[in-house]
N, C-alpha and C positions, 0 to 999 in steps of 0.2 A: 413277426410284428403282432402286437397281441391287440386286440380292440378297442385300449386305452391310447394307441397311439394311431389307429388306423382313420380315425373320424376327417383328417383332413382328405380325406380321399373318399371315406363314406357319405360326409356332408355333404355334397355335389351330386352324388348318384341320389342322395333320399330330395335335396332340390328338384332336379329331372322329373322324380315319380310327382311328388304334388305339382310341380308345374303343367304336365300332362291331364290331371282333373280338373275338369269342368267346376267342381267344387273353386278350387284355388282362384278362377277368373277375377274376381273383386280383389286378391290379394299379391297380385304379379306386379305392379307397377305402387308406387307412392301414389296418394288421392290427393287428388287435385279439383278445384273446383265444387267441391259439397261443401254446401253451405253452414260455417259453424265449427265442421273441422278441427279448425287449426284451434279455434279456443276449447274443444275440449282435449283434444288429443295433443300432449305436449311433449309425447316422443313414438314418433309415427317410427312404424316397422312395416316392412314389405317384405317377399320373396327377392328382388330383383335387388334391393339394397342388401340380404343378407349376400347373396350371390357376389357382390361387388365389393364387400367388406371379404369375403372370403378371399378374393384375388388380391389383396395387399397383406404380405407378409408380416405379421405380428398384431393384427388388428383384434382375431381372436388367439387369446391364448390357451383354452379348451376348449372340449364338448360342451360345456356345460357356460359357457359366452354365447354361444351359437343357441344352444336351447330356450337361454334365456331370452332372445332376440324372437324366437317361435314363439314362446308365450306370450311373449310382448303384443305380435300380430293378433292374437285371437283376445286378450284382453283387450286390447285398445277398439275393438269390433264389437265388442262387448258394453265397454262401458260409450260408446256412442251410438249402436242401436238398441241394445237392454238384451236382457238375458236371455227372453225367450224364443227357443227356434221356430215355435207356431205361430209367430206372430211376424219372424224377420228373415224373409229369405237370405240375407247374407249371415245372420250369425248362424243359421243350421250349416251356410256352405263354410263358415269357419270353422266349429264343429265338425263337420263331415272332413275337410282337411287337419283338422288337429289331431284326431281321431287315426288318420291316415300316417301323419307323421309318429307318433307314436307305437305305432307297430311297425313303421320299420326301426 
């Protein structure tokens, strides 16, 4: 099986790893509750929704559904606390998770 076809099997194990850091904390469940939220972010991504798209059969059809769903998280974290990590502890811990995801 070559690595083009292995990702449904590897995308659950690189879940695992960022689920494990401290980093990923702000990005494991859907937000809820923060104020303003919903009108800027108008297609919210979490770890726990990718996870749970994963477990229905045909929801992604690549690697590359699934990564787009990763970026998704760290943009949308992005464009609702601003760019800079010195200023925003959760976009450095989005960062510091992106980052993560990426090298695996």
């Amino acid at each position: 099986q070559d690595s083009a076809d292995a990702w449904p099997v590897l995308i659950p194990e690189i879940l695992m790893e960022l689920e494990r850091m401290e980093d990923a904390e702000p990005f494991l469940e859907p937000v809820k509750g923060i104020k303003g939220y919903s009108d800027v972010i108008k297609n919210p991504m979490d770890l726990n929704t990718i996870r749970r798209k994963l477990s229905m059969p045909g929801k992604y059809k690549d690697r590359s559904e699934v990564a787009a769903d990763f970026d998704l998280i760290l943009s949308n974290c992005i464009l609702f606390n601003g760019s800079d990590p010195e200023a925003s502890w959760i976009v450095a811990s989005g960062l510091a998770m992106y980052r993560k995801y990426q090298e695996l």
